[in-house]
N, C-alpha and C positions, 0 to 999 in steps of 0.2 A: 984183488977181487975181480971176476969176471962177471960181465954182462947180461943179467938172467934172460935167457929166448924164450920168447913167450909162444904159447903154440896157436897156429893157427887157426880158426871155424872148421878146415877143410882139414889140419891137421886131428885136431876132435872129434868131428866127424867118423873119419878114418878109425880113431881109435874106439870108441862108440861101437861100429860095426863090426870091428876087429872081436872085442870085448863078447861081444853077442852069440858073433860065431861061434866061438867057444864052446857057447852051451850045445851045440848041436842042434838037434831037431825039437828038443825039450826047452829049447833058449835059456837064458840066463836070465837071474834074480837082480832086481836094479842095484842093490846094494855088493852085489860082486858087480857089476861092473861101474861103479862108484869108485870103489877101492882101485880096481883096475886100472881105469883113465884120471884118478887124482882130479873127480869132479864131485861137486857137493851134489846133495841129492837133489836141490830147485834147479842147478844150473845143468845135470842131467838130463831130470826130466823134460824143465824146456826143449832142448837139443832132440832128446825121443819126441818128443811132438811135432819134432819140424821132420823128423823120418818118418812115422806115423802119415801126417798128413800130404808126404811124398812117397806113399805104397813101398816102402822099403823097408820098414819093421812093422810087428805087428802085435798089439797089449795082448795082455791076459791078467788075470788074477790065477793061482791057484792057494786053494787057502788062504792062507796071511802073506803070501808072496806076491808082489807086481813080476810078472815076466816078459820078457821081450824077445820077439823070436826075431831073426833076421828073414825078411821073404826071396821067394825068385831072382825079383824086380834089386834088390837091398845088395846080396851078392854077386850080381852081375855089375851093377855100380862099386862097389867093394875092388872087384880085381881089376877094373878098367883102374880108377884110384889108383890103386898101386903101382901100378905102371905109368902114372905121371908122376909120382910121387919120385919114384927110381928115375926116370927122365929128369925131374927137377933137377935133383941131388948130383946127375951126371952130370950137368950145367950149370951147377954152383946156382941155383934158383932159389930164392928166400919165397916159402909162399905161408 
């Protein structure tokens, strides 16, 4: 049996915005992106509130939907992210 790797804040994170993106301009519904990053819906939402109060996502309701769009600010963070992410990974980095 191997070792289960647990993801990191900065790896969730990551996947959170990733997830978001997705939806485009219209954003995406909290419970797709629940299903998406294998996060329950408290420990989601928490997570959106620390982007939320870091100008990097941005709520909505539409109807019976919570939505989360990614901003400016969200995907310019997003692809810097990734490129440390790929630098980790070059260097055998656990983060």
């Amino acid at each position: 049996m191997s070792k289960q790797q647990y993801r990191s804040k900065i790896g969730i994170i990551s996947e959170i915005l990733g997830a978001a993106m997705d939806g485009g301009k219209d954003g995406a519904m909290i419970s797709s992106i629940s299903r998406r990053t294998n996060l329950s819906h408290y420990a989601l939402t928490e997570n959106c509130q620390k982007l939320i109060d870091a100008g990097m996502v941005q709520s909505t309701n539409n109807a019976r939907n919570h939505i989360f769009v990614v901003t400016e600010k969200g995907i310019r963070f997003f692809q810097e992210l990734q490129k440390f992410i790929e630098t980790a990974r070059l260097v055998q980095l656990r983060f």
